[in-house]
Backbone as ProteinMPNN parsed JSONL, in Angstrom:
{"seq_chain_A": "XXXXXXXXXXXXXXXXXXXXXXXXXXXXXXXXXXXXXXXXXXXXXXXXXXXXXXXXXXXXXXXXXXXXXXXXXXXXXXXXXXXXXXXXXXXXXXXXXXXXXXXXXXXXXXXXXXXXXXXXXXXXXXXXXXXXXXXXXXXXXXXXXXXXXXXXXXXXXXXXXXXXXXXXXXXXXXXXXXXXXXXXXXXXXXXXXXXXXXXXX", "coords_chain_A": {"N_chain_A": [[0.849, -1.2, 0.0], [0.423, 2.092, -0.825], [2.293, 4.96, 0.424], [1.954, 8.296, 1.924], [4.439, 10.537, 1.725], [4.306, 13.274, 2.585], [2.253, 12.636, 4.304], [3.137, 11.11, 6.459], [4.99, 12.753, 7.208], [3.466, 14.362, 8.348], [1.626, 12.805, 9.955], [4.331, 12.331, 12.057], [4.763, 14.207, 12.879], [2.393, 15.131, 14.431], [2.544, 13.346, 16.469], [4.927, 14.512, 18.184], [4.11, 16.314, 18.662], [1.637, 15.761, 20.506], [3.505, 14.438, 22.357], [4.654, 16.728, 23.413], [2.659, 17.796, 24.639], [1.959, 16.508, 26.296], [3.901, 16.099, 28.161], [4.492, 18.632, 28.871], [1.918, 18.872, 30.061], [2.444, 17.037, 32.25], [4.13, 18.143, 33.731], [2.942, 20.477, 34.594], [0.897, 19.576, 36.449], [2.436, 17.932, 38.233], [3.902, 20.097, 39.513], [1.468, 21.862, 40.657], [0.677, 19.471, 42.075], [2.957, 19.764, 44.15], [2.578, 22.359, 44.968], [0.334, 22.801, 46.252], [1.079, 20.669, 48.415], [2.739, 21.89, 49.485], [1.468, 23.812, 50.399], [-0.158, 23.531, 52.021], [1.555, 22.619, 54.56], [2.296, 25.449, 55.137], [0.297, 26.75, 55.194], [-2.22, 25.542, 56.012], [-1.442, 23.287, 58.112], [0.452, 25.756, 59.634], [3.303, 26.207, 61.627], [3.148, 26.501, 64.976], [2.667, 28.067, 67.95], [2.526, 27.546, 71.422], [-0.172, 28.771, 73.489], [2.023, 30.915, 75.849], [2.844, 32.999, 79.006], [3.338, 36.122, 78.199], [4.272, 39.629, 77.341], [3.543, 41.004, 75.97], [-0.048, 40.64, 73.965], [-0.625, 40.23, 71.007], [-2.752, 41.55, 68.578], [-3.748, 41.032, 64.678], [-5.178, 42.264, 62.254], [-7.31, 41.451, 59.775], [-9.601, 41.755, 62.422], [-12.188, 40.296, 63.503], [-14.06, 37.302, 64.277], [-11.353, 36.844, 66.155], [-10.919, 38.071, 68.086], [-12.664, 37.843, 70.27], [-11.002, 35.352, 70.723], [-8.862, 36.331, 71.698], [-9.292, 38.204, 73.869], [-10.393, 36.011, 75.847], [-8.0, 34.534, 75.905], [-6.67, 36.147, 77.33], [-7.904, 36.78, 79.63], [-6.827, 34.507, 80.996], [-4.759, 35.122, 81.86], [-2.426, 35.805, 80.062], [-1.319, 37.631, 79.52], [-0.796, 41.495, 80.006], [-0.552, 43.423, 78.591], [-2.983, 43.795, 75.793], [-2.399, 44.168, 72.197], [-3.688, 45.495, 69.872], [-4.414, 45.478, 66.155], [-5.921, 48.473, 64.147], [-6.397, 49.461, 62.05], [-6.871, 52.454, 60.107], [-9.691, 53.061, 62.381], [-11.701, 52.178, 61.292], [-13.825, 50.101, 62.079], [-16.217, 49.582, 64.212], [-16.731, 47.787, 66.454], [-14.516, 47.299, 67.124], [-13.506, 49.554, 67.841], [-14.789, 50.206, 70.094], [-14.113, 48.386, 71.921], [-11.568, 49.159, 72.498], [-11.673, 51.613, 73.587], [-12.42, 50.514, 75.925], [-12.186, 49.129, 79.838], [-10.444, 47.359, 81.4], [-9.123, 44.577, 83.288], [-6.674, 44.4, 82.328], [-4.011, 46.091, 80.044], [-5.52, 47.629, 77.658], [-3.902, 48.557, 73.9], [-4.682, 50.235, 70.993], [-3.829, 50.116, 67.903], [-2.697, 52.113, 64.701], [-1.395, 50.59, 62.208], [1.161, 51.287, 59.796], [2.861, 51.178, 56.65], [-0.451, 50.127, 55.729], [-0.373, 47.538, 56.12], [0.847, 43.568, 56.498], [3.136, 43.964, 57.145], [3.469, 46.57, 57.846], [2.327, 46.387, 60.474], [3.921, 44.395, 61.264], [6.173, 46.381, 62.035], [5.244, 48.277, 63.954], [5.082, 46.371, 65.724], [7.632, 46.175, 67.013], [8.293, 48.676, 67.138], [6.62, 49.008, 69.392], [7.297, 47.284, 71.367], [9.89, 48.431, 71.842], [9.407, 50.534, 72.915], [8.178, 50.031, 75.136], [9.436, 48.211, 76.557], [9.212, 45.584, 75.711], [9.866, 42.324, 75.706], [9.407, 39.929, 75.119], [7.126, 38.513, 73.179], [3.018, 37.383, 71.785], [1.7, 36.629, 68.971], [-1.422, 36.98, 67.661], [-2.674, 35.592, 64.925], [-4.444, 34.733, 61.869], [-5.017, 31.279, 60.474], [-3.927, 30.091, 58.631], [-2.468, 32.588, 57.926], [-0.203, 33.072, 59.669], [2.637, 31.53, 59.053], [3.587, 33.988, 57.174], [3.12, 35.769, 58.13], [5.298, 35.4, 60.643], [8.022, 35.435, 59.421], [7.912, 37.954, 58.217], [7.547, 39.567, 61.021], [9.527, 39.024, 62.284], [11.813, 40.015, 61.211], [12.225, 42.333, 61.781], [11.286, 42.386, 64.805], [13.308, 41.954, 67.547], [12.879, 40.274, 69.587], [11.627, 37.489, 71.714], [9.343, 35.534, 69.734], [6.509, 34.204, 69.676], [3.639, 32.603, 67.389], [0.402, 32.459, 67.267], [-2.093, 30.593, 66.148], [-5.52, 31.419, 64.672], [-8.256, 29.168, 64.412], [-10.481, 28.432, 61.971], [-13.197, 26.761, 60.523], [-13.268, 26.714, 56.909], [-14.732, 26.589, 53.069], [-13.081, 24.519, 50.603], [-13.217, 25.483, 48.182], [-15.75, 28.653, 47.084], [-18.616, 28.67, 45.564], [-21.014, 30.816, 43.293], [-18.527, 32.133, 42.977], [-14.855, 32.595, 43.835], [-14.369, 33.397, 47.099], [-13.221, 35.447, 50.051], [-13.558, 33.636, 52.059], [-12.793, 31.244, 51.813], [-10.73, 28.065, 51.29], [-9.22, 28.052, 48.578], [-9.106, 30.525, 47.607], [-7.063, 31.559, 49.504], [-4.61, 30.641, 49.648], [-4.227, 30.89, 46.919], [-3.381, 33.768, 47.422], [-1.634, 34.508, 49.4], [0.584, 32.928, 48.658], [1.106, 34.366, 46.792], [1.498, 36.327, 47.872], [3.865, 35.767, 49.22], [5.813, 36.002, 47.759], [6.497, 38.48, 47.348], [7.566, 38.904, 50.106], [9.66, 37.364, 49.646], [11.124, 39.129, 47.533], [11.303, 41.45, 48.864], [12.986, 41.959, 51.578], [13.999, 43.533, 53.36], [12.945, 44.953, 56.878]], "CA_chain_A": [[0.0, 0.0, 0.0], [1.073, 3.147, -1.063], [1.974, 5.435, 1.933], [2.321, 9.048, 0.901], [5.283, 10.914, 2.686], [3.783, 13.948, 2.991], [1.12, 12.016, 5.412], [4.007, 10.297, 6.786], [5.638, 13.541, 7.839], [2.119, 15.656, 9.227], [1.798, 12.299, 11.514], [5.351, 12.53, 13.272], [4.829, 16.029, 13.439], [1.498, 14.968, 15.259], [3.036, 12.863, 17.418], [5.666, 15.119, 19.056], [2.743, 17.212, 19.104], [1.08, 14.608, 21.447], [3.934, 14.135, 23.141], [5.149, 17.735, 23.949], [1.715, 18.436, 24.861], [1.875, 15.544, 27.62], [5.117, 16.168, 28.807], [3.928, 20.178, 29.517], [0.717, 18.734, 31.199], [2.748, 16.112, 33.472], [5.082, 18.915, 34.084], [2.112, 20.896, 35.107], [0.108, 18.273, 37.1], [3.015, 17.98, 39.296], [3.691, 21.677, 39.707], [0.249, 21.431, 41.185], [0.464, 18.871, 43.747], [3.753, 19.839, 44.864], [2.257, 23.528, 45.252], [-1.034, 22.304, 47.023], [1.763, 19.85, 49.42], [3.398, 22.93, 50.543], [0.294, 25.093, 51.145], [-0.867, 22.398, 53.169], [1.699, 22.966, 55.759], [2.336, 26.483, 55.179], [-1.222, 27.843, 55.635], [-3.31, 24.595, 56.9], [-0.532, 23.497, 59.155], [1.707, 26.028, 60.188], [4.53, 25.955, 62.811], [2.528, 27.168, 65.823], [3.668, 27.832, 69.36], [1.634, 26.673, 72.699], [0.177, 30.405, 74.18], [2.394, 30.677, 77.188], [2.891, 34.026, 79.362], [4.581, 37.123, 77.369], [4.842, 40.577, 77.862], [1.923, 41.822, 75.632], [-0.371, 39.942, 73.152], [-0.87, 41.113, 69.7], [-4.064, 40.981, 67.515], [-3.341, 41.621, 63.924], [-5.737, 42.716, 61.742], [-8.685, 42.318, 60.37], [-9.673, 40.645, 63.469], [-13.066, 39.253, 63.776], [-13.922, 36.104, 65.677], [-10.572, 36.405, 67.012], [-10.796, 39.196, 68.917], [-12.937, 37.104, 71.341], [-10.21, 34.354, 71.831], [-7.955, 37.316, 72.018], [-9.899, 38.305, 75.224], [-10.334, 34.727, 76.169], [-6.235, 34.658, 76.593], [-5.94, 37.75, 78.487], [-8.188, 36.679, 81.328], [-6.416, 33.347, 81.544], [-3.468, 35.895, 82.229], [-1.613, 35.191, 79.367], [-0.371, 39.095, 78.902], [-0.679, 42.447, 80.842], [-1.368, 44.027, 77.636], [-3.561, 43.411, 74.532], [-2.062, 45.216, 71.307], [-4.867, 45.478, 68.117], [-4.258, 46.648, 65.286], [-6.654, 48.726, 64.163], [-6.135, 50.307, 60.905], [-8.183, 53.208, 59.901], [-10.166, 53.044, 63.12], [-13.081, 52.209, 61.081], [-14.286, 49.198, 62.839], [-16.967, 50.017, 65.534], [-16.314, 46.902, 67.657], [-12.696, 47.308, 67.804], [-13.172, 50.763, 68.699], [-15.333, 50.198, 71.684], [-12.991, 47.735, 72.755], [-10.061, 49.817, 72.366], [-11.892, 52.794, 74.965], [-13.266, 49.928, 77.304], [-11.058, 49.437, 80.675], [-10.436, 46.128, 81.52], [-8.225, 44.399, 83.744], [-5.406, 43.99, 81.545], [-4.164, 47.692, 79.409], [-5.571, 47.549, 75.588], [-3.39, 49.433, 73.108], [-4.786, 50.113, 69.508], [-2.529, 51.158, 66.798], [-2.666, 52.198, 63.167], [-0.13, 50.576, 61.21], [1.545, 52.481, 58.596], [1.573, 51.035, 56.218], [-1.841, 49.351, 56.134], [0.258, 45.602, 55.802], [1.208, 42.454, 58.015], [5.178, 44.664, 57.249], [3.501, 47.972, 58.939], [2.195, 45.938, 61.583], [5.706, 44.048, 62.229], [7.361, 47.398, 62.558], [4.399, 49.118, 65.196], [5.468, 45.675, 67.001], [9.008, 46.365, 66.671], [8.138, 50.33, 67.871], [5.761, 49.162, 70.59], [8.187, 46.634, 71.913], [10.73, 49.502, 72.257], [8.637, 52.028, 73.773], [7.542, 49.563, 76.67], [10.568, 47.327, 76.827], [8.761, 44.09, 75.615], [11.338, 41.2, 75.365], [8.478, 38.46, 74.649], [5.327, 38.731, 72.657], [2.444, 36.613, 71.07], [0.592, 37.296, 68.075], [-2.618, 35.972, 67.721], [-3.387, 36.156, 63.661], [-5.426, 33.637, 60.98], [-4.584, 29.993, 60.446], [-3.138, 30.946, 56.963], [-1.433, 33.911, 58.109], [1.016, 32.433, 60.701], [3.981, 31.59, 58.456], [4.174, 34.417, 56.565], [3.606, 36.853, 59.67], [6.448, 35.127, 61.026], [8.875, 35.948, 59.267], [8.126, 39.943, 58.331], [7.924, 39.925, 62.244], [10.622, 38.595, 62.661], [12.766, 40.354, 60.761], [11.807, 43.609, 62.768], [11.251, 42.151, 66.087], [14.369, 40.846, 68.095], [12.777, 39.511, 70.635], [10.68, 36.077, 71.952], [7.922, 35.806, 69.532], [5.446, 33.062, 69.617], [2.147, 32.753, 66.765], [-0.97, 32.047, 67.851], [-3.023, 30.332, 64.947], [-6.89, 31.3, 64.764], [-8.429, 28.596, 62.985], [-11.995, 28.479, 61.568], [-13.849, 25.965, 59.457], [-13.416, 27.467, 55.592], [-14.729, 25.901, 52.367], [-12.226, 24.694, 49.759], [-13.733, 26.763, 47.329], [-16.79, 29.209, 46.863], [-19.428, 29.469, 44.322], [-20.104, 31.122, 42.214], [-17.383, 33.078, 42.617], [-14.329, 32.508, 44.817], [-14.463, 34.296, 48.046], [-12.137, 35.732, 50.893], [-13.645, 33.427, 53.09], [-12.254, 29.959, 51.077], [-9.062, 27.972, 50.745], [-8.613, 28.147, 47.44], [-8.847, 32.078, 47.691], [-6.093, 32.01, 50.636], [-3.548, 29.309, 49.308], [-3.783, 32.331, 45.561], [-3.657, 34.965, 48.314], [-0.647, 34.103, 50.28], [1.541, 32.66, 48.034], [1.486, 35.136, 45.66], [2.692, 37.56, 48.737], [5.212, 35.143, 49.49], [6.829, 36.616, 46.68], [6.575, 39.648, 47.959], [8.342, 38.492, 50.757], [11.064, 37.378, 48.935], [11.728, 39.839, 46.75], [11.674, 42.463, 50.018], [13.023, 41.37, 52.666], [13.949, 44.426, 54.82], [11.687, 45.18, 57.582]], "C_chain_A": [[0.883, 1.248, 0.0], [1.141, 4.308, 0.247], [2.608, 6.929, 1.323], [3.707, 9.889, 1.922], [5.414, 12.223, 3.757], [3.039, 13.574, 4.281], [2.042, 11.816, 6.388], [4.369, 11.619, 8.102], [4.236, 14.77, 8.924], [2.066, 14.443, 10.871], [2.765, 12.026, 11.991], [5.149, 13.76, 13.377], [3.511, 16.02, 14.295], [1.662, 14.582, 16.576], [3.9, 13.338, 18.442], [5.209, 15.832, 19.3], [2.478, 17.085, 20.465], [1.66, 14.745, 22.517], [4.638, 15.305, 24.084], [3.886, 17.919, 24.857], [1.663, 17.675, 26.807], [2.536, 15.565, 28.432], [4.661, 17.687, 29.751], [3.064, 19.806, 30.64], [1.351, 18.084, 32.142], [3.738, 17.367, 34.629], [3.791, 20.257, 34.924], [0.66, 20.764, 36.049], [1.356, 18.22, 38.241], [3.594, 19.125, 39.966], [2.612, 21.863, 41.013], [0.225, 20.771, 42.405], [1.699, 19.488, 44.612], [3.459, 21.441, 45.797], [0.772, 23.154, 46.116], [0.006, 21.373, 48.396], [1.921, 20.649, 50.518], [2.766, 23.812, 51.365], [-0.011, 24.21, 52.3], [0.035, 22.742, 54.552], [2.335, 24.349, 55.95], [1.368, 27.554, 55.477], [-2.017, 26.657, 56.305], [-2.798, 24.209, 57.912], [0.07, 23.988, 59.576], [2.624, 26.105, 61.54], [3.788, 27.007, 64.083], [3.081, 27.308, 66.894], [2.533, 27.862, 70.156], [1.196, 28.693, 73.127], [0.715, 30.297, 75.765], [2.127, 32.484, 77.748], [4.047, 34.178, 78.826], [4.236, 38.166, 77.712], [3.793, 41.281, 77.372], [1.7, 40.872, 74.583], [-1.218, 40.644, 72.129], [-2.133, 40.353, 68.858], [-3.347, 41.576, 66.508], [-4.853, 41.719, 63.144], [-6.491, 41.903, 60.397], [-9.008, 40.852, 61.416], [-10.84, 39.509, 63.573], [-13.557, 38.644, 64.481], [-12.53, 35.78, 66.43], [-10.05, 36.914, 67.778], [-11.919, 38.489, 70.738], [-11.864, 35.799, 71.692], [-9.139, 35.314, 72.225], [-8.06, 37.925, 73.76], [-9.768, 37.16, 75.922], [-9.067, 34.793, 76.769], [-6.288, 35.429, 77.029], [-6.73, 37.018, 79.888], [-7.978, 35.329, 81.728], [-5.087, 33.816, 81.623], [-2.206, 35.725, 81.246], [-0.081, 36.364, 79.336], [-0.723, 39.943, 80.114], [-0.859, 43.757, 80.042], [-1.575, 43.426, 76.598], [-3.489, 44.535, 73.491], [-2.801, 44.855, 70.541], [-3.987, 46.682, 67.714], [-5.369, 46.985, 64.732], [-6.602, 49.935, 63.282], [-7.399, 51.386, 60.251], [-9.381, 53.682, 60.685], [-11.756, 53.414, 62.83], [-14.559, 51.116, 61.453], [-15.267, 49.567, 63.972], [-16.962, 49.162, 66.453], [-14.926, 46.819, 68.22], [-12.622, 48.468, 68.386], [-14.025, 51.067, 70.112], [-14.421, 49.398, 72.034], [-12.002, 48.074, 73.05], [-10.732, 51.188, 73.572], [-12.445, 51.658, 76.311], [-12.079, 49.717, 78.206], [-11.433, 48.034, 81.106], [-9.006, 46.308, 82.58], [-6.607, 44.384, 83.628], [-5.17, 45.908, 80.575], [-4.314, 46.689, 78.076], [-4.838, 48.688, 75.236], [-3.98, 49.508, 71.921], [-4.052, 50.364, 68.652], [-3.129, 50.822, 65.701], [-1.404, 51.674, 62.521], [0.393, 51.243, 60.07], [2.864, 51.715, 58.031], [0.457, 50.074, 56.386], [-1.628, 47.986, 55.602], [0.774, 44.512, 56.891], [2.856, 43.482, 58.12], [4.675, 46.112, 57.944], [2.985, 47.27, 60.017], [3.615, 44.965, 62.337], [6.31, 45.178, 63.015], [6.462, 48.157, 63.472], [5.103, 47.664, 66.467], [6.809, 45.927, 67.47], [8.986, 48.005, 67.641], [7.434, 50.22, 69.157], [6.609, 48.509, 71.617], [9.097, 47.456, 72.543], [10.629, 50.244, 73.112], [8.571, 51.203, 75.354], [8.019, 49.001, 76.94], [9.873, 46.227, 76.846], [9.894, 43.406, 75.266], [10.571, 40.072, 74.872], [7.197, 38.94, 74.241], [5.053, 37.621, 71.909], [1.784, 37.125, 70.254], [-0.505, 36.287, 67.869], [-2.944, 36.722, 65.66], [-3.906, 34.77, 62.98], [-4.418, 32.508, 60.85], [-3.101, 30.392, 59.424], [-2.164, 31.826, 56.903], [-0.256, 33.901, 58.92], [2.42, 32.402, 60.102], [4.554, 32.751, 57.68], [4.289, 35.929, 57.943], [4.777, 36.92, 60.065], [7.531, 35.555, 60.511], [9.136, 37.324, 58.76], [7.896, 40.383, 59.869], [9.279, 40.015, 62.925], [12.184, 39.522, 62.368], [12.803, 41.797, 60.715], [11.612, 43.477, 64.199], [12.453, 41.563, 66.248], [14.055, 39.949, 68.8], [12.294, 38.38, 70.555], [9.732, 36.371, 71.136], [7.116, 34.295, 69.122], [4.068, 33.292, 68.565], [1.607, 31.718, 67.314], [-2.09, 31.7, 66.78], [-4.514, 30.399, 65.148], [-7.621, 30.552, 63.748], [-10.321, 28.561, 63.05], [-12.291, 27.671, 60.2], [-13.813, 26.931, 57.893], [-14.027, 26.153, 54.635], [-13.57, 25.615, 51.36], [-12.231, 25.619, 49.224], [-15.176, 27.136, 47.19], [-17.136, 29.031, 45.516], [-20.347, 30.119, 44.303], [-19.55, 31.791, 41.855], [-16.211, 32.424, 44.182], [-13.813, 33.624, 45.934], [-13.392, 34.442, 48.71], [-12.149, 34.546, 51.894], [-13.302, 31.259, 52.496], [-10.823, 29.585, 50.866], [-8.449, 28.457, 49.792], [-7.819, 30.025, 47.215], [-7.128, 32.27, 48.432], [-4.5, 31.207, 50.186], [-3.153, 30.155, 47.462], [-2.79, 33.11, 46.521], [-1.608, 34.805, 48.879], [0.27, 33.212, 49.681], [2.013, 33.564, 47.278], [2.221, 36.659, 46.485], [3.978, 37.351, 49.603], [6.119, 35.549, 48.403], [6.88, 37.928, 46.592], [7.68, 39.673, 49.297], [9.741, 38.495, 50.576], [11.821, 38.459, 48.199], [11.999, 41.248, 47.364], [11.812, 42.328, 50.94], [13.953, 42.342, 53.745], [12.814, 44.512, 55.681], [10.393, 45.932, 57.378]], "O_chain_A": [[1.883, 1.387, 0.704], [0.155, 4.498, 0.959], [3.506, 6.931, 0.481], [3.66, 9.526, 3.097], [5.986, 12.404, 4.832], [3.254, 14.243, 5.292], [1.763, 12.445, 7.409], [4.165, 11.577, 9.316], [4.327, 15.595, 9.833], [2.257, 14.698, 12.06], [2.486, 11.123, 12.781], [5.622, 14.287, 14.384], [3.449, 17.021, 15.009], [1.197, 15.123, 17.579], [3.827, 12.805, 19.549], [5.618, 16.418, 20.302], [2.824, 17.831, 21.381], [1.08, 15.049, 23.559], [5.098, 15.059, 25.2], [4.187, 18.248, 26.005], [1.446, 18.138, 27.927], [2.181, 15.165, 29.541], [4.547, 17.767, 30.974], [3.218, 20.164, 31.808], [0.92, 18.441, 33.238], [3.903, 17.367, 35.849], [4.185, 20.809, 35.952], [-0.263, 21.553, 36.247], [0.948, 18.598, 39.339], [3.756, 18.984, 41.178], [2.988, 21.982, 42.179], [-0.112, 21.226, 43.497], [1.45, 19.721, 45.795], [3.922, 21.687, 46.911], [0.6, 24.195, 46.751], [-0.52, 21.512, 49.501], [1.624, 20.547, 51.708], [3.075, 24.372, 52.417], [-0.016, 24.553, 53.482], [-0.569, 23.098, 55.563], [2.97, 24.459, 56.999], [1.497, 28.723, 55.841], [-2.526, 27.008, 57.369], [-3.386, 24.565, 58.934], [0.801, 23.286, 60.275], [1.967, 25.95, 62.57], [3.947, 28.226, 64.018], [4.135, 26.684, 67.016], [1.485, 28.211, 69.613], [2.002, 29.621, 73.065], [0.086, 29.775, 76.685], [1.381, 33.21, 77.09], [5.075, 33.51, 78.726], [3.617, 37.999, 78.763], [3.14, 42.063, 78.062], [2.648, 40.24, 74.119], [-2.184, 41.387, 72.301], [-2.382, 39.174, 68.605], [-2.489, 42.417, 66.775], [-5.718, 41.045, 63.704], [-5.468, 41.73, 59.735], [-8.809, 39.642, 61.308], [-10.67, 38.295, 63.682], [-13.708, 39.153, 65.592], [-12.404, 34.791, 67.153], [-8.971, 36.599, 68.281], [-11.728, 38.767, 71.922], [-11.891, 35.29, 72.813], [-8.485, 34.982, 73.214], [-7.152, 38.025, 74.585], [-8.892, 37.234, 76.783], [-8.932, 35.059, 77.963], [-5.125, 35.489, 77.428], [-6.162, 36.789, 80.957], [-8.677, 34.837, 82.614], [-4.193, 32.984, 81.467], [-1.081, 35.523, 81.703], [1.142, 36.266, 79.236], [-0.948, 39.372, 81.181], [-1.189, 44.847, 80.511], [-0.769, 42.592, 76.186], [-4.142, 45.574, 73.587], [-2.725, 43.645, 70.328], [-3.412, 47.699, 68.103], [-6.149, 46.039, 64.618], [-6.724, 51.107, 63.64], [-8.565, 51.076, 60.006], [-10.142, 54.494, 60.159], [-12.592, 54.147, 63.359], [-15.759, 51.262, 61.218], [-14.579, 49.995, 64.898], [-17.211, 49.657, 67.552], [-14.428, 46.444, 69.282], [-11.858, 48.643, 69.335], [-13.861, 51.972, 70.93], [-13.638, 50.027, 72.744], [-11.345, 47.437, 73.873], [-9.917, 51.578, 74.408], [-12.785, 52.036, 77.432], [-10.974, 49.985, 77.734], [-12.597, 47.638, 81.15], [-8.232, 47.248, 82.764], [-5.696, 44.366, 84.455], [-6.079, 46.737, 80.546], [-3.741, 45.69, 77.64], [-4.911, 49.717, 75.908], [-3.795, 48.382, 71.458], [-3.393, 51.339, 69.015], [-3.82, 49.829, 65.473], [-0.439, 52.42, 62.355], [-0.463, 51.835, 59.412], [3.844, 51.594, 58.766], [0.552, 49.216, 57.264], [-2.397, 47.375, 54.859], [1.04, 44.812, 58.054], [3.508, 43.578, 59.16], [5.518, 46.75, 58.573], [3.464, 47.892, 60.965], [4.067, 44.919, 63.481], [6.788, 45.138, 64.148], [7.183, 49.023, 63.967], [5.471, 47.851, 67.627], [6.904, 45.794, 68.69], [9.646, 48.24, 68.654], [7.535, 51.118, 69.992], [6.705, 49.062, 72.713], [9.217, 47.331, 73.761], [11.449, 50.626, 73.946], [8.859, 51.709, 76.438], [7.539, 48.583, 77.993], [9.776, 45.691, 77.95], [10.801, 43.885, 74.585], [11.16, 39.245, 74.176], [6.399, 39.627, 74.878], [5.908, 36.895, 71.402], [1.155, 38.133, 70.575], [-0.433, 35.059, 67.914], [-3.276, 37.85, 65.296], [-3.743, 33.731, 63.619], [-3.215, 32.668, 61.055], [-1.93, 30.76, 59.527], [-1.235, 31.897, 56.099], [0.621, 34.754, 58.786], [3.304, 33.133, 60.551], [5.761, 32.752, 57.435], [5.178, 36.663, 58.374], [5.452, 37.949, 60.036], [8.187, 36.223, 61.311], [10.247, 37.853, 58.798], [8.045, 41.589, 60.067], [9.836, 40.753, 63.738], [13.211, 39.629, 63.039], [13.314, 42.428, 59.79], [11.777, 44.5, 64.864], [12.859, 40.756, 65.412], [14.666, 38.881, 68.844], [12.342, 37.89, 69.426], [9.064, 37.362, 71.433], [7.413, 33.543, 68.194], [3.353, 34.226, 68.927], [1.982, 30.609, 67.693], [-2.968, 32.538, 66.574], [-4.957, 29.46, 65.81], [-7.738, 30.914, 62.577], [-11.097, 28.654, 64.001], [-11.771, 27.877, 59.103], [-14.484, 27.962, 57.937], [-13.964, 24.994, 55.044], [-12.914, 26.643, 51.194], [-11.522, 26.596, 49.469], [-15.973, 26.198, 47.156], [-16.398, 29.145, 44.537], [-20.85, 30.22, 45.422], [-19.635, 32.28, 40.729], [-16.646, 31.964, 45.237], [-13.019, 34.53, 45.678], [-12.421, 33.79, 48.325], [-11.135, 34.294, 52.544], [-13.782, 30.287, 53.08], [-9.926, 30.32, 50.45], [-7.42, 29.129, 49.853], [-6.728, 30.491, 46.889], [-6.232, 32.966, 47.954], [-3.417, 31.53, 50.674], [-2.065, 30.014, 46.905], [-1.568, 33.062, 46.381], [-0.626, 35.227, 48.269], [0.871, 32.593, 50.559], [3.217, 33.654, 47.04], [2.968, 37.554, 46.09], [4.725, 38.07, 50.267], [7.304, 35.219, 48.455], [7.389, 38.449, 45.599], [8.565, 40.528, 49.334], [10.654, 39.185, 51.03], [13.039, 38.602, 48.303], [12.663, 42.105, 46.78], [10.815, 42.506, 51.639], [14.493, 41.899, 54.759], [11.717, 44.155, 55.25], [9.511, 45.887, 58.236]]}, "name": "protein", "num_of_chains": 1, "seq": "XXXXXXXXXXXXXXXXXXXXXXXXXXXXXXXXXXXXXXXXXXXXXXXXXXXXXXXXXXXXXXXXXXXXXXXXXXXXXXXXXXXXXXXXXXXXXXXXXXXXXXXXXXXXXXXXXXXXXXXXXXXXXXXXXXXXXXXXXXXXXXXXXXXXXXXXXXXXXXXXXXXXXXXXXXXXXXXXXXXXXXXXXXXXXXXXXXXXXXXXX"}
């Protein structure tokens, strides 16, 4: 049977087609899990610390439901003060809480700028001012590892995170929300490269 060569040559040129095409996708299939591995213990698990007694205990922003375990730890004496941040001081529950008088002193602060890196450096300035040597931050499940280290790298001192965790869905429909993994695992990677690529305080 006559085989024409033309034909011959369209299907190997099909075939490495095929096979580039497969190679890209495997190459992008494992991309994938290995990037879903890491989120996993970078935002679903991260490196937490036990809340012990420190010197003052930090809310970061936007707070939420975790402004009640935030309270919660203070009157199991954790601190001696409770620092919020409290950007814009447009919140009406944070700002009654921030004039109410409690056993323990509340501080509020504005960070400047309005980022987890202006809230490192108010900890970094508040620390100073009041001679803290040990603090806890209390911020989102998700938000723990990368806190950590723009705290860190403005704070000298003891610092311990405090993970607030709350039931999320993978993903929203039909649209993906703030209040979903998928959203937070975009979210937080993509300012891990932010991270990296600025890593002064």
């Amino acid at each position: 049977m006559f085989k024409s060569p033309y034909l011959a040559k369209v299907a190997g040129i099909g075939k490495v087609r095929r096979k580039s095409a497969a190679r890209i996708l495997a190459y992008f299939v494992t991309a994938l899990i290995l990037w879903i591995f890491a989120g996993l213990f970078l935002y679903v698990w991260p490196r937490a610390d036990t809340p012990e007694p420190v010197d003052a205990l930090f809310v970061l922003a936007p707070q939420g439901a975790r402004t009640a375990l935030a309270e919660q730890l203070m009157e199991q004496g954790i601190a001696d003060t409770l620092a919020i941040s409290a950007p814009g001081g447009d919140d009406a529950a944070i700002d009654q809480l921030c004039k109410q008088k409690r056993a323990y002193r509340i501080i509020c602060f504005d960070p400047d700028p309005v980022t987890t890196q202006g809230e490192a450096r108010a900890i970094q300035a508040l620390s100073n001012e009041y001679g803290w040597e040990n603090v806890s931050v209390l911020t989102a499940q998700f938000h723990v590892t990368r806190s950590r280290i723009l705290i860190q790298r403005c704070y000298k001192g003891s610092l311990a995170m405090i993970p607030f965790a709350r039931a999320m869905p993978i993903i929203e429909f039909p649209h993906v929300g703030q209040s979903s993994w998928a959203y937070h695992f975009v979210y937080e990677s993509a300012a891990f490269v932010k991270v990296a690529l600025r890593r002064e305080c």
